[in-house]
C-alpha positions as CSV (number, residue, x, y, z in Angstrom):
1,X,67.4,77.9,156.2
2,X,71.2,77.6,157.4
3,X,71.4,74.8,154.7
4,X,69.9,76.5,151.6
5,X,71.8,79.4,152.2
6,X,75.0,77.5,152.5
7,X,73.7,75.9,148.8
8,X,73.5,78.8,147.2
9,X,76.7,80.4,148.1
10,X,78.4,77.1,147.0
11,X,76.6,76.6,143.8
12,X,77.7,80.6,143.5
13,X,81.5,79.4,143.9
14,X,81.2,76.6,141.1
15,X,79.8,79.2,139.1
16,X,82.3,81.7,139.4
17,X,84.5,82.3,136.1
18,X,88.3,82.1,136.4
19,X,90.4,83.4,134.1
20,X,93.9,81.2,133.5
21,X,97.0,80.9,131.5
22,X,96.4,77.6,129.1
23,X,99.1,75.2,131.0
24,X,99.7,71.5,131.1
25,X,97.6,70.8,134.2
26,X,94.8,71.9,132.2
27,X,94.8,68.5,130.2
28,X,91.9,67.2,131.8
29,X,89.7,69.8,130.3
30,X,90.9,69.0,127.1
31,X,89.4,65.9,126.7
32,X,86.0,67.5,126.5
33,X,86.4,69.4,123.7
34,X,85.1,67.6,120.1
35,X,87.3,69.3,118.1
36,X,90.5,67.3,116.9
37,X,92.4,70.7,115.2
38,X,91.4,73.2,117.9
39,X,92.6,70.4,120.9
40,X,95.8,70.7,119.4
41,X,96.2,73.7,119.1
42,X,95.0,74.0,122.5
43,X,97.8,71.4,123.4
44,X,100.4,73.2,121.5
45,X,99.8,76.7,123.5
46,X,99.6,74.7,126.8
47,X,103.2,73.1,126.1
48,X,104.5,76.8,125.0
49,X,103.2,78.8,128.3
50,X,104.2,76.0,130.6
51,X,107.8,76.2,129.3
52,X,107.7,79.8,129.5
53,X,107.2,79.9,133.2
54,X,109.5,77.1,133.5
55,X,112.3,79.2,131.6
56,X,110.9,82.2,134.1
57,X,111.0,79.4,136.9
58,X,115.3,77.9,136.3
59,X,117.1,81.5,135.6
60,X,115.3,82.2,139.4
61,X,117.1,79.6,140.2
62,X,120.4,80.4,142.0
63,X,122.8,79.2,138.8
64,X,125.1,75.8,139.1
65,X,122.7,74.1,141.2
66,X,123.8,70.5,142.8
67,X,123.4,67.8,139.8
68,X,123.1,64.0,140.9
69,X,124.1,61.3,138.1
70,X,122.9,58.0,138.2
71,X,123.4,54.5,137.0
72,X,120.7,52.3,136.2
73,X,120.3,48.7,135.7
74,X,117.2,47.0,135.0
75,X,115.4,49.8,136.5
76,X,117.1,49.8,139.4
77,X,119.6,52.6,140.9
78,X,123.2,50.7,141.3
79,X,124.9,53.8,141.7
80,X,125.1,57.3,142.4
81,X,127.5,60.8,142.8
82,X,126.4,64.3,142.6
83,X,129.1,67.5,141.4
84,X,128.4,70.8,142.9
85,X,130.4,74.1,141.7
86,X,133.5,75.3,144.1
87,X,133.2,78.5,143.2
88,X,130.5,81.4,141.8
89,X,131.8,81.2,138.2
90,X,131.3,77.6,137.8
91,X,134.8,77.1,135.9
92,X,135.6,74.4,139.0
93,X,132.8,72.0,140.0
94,X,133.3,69.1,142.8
95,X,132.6,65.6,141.9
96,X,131.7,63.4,145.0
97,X,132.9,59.9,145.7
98,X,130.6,57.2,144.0
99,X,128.2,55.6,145.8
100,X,127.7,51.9,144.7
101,X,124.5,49.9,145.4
102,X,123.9,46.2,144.9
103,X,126.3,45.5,142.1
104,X,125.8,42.5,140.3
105,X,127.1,41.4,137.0
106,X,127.5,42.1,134.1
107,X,129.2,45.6,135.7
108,X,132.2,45.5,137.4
109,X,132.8,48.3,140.3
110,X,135.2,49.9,138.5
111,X,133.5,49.9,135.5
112,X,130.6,51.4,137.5
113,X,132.7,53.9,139.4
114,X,134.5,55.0,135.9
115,X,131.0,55.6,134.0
116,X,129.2,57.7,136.6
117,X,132.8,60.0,136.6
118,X,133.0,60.3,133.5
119,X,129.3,60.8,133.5
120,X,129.4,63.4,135.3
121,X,132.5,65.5,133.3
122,X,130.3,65.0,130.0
123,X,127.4,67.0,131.1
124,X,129.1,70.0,132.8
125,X,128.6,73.8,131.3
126,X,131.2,75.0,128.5
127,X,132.5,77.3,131.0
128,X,134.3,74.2,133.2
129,X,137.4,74.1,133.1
130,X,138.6,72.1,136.2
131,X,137.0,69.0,138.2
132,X,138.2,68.0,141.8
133,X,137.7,64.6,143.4
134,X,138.3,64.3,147.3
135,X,139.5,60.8,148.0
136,X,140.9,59.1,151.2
137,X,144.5,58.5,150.9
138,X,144.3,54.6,151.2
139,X,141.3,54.7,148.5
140,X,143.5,52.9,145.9
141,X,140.4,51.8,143.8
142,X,139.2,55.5,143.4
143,X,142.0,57.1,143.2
144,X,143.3,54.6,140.2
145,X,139.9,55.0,138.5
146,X,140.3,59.3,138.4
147,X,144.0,58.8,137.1
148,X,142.4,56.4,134.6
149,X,140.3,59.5,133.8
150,X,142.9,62.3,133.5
151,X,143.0,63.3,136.9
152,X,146.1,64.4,138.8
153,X,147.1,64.0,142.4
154,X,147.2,68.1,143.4
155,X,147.7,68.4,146.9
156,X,147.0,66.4,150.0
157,X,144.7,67.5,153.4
158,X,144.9,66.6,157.1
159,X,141.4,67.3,158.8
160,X,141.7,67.6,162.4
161,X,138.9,67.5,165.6
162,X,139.7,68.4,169.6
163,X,141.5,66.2,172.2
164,X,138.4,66.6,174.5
165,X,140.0,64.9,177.3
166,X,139.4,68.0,179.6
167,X,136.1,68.8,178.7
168,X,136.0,70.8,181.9
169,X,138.7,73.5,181.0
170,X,137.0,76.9,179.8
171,X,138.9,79.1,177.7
172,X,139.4,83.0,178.1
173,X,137.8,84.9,175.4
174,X,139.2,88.0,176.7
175,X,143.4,87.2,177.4
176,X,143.4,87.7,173.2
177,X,146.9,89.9,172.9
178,X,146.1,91.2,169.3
179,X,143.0,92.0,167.4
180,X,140.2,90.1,168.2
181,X,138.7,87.2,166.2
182,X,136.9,89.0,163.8
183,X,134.2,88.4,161.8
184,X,134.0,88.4,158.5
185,X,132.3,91.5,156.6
186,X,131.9,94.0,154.0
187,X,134.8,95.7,155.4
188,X,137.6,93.0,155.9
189,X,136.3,90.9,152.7
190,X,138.8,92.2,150.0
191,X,142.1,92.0,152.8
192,X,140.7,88.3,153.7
193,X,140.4,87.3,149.8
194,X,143.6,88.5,149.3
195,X,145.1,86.9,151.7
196,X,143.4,83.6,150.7
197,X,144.8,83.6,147.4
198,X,148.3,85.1,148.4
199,X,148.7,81.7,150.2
200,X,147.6,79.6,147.4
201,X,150.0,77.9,144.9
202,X,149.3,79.8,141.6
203,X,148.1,76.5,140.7
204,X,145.5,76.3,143.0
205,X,144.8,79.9,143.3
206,X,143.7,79.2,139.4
207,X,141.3,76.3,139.8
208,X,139.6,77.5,142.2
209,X,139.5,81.0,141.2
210,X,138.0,82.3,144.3
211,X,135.9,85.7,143.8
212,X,134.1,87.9,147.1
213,X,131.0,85.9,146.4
214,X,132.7,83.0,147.2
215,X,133.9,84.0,150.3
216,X,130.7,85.0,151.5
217,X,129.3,81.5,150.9
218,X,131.7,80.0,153.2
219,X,131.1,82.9,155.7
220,X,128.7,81.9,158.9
221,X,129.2,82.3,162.4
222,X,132.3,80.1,163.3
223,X,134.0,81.8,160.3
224,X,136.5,84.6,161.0
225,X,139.8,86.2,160.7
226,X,142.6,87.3,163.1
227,X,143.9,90.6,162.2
228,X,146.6,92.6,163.4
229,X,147.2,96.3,162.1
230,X,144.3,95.7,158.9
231,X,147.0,92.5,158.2
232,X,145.1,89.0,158.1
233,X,146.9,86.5,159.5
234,X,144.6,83.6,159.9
235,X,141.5,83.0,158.4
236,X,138.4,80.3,159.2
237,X,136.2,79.9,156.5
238,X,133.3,76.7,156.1
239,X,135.0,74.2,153.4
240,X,132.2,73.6,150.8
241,X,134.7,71.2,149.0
242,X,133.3,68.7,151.6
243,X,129.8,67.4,151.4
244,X,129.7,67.3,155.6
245,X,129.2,71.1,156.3
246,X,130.7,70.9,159.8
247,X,134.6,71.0,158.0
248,X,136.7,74.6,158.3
249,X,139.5,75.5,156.4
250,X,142.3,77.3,158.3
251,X,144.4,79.1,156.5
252,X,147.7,80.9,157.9
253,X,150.7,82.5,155.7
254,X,153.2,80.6,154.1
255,X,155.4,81.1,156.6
256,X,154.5,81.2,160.1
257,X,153.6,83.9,162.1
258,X,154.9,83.9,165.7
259,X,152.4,86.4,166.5
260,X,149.5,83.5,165.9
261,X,151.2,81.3,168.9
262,X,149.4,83.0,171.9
263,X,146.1,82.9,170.3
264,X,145.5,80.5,167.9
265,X,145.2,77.8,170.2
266,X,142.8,79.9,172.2
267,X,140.7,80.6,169.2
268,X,141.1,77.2,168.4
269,X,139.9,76.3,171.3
270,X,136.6,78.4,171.4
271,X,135.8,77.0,168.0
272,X,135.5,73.6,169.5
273,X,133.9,74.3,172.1
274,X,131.1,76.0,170.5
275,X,130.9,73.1,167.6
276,X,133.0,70.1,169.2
277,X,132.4,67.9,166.7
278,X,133.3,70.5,163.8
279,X,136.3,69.5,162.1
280,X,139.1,72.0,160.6
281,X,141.3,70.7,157.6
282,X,144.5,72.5,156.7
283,X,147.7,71.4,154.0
284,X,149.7,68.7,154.5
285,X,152.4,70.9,153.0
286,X,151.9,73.3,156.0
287,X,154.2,71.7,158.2
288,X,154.5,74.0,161.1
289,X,150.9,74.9,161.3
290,X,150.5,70.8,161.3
291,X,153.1,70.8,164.0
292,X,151.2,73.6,166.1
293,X,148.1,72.0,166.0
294,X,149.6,68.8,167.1
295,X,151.2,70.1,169.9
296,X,148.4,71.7,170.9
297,X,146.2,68.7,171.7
298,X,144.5,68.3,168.0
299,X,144.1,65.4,166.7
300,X,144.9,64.2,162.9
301,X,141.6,62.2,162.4
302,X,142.2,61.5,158.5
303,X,144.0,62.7,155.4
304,X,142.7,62.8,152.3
305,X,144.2,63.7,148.5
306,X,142.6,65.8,146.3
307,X,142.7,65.3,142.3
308,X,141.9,67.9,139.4
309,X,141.3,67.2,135.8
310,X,142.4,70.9,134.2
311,X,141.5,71.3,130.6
312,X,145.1,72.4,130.5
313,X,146.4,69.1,131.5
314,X,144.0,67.1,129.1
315,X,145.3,69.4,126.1
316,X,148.8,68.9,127.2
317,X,148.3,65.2,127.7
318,X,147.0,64.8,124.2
319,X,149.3,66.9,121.9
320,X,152.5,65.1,124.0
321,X,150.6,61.9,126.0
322,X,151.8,62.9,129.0
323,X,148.8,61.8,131.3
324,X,151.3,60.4,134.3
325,X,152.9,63.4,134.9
326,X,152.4,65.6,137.6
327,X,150.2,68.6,137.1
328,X,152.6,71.0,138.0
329,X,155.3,69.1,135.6
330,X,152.5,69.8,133.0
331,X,152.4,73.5,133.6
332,X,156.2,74.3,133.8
333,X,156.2,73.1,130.3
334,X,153.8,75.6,129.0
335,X,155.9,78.4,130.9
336,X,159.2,78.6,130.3
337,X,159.6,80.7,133.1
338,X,158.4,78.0,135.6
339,X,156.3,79.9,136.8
340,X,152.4,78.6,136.2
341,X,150.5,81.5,136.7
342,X,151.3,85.0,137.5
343,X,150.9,86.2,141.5
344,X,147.5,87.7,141.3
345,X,147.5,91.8,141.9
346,X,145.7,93.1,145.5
347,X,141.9,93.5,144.8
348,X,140.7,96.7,145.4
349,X,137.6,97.9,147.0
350,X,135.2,99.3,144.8
């Protein structure tokens, strides 16, 4: 009895009418249908309302998504780099170091490395207007292949890690003589963008063109600011110029603060020892905040150079084929003043 009743509810369930938006995945039921003019039409309607709620689907999409370019050879993958915006507006996007599998003839490595670059500036939005390449400083081939493509050498980084030769010694969250270590908020987030860009070379401060939303995507837990009298002067914020997620940018004033000496290295410290395999990257041209850090146990692990191709430079370049100069050569020439860009006024809260 248990069985037949089971039946009937089934056969009930087959029975049952849904009602559905014609879409691609109803092809299959299609192909039952006799009629040649109404299947296409059918056809046509399922193509329009599946793009329709793919349309729906992409602007749900958080905007400047990570894009992967590819190179192919006889149906195999031989190579690969993805770009990946550095900032909200998408006028700077990040193009990673190639990754080159199995290469065989008739490709060369560079030839392979320049393609999937220049790949990769082809199909970015209207609105870019600046790429970035990270490379290691002894990277010759990568570097020479970028300068090949219009890029030019912008700055250089030093990423540091902790001596952990003590592991044993604790610091003291407490002995802090100024503000503490703040976090970052809705409250502090105009002071710490300011003071972000304030230490930026107009140049930079320009590429990256750093807005609040920006800030808050490099905001998480080990991010933070020391503040003294509602004035930053340091900041730790997650680098998302770097594929590894665990590298920090520390940022300190042009010129350096005495005040930061007896607790830097303590916060310093309490970073590491929460993450001690993080890894904090600052500006070569920083040279007594380079100096502090290596005084204070830190460890230079690697340096790296970082490239840009600015629309700016590749109009330049073409009107007075200038390629090899230095970007900021590049921009003096279109100011007489010298001076690239104009110091950017304090944001204001809203």
């Amino acid at each position: 009895m248990k069985q037949d009743l089971n039946h009937v509810l089934n056969s009930n369930k087959d029975q049952e009418v849904t009602f559905e938006e014609l879409h691609i995945r109803h092809l299959n039921l299609l192909m039952d249908l006799r009629s040649e003019n109404l299947n296409n039409w059918f056809l046509k309607m399922a193509i329009i309302n599946t793009f329709d709620d793919l349309k729906i689907f992409l602007n749900n999409l958080k905007k400047n998504k990570h894009k992967c370019i590819i190179a192919i050879e006889q149906r195999k993958i031989i190579g690969y780099l993805n770009i990946f915006p550095l900032n909200d507006k998408g006028t700077c996007l990040r193009i990673s170091k190639p990754n080159l599998i199995n290469i065989k003839a008739p490709i060369t490595e560079k030839e392979l490395t320049l393609g999937l670059i220049k790949k990769s500036i082809s199909i970015t939005d209207i609105k870019t207007t600046s790429w970035v390449i990270n490379s290691d400083i002894n990277n010759n081939h990568l570097i020479s292949s970028a300068r090949e493509l219009g890029f030019q050498p912008l700055e250089k980084v030093k990423l540091w890690s902790k001596n952990n030769n003590n592991p044993n010694k604790k610091t003291n969250k407490d002995s802090y003589s100024i503000d503490e270590f703040q976090e970052i908020n809705k409250f502090n987030l105009i002071n710490v963008l300011n003071f972000i860009r304030s230490n930026q070379s107009p140049l930079i401060r320009t590429i990256l063109d750093l807005g609040q939303k920006d800030i808050f995507n490099r905001n998480d837990l080990n991010s933070g600011a020391i503040i003294y009298n509602n004035s930053v002067l340091c900041t730790i914020l997650k680098d998302i110029n770097f594929q590894n997620s665990k590298i920090y940018t520390l940022t300190t004033g042009r010129s350096w603060d005495n005040r930061l000496v007896p607790v830097l290295r303590q916060i310093l410290n309490n970073f590491f020892e929460k993450s001690p395999y993080y890894i904090i990257k600052t500006y070569e041209e920083n040279t007594e905040l380079n100096l502090y850090l290596e005084n204070s146990d830190f460890i230079n692990k690697f340096q790296e150079i970082i490239l840009v191709r600015n629309t700016i430079v590749r109009n330049e370049s073409k009107q007075i084929k200038t390629i090899n100069q230095s970007l900021e050569s590049i921009l003096e020439k279109l100011n007489p003043q010298g001076n690239a860009y104009p110091s950017p006024f304090p944001l204001k809260s809203k």
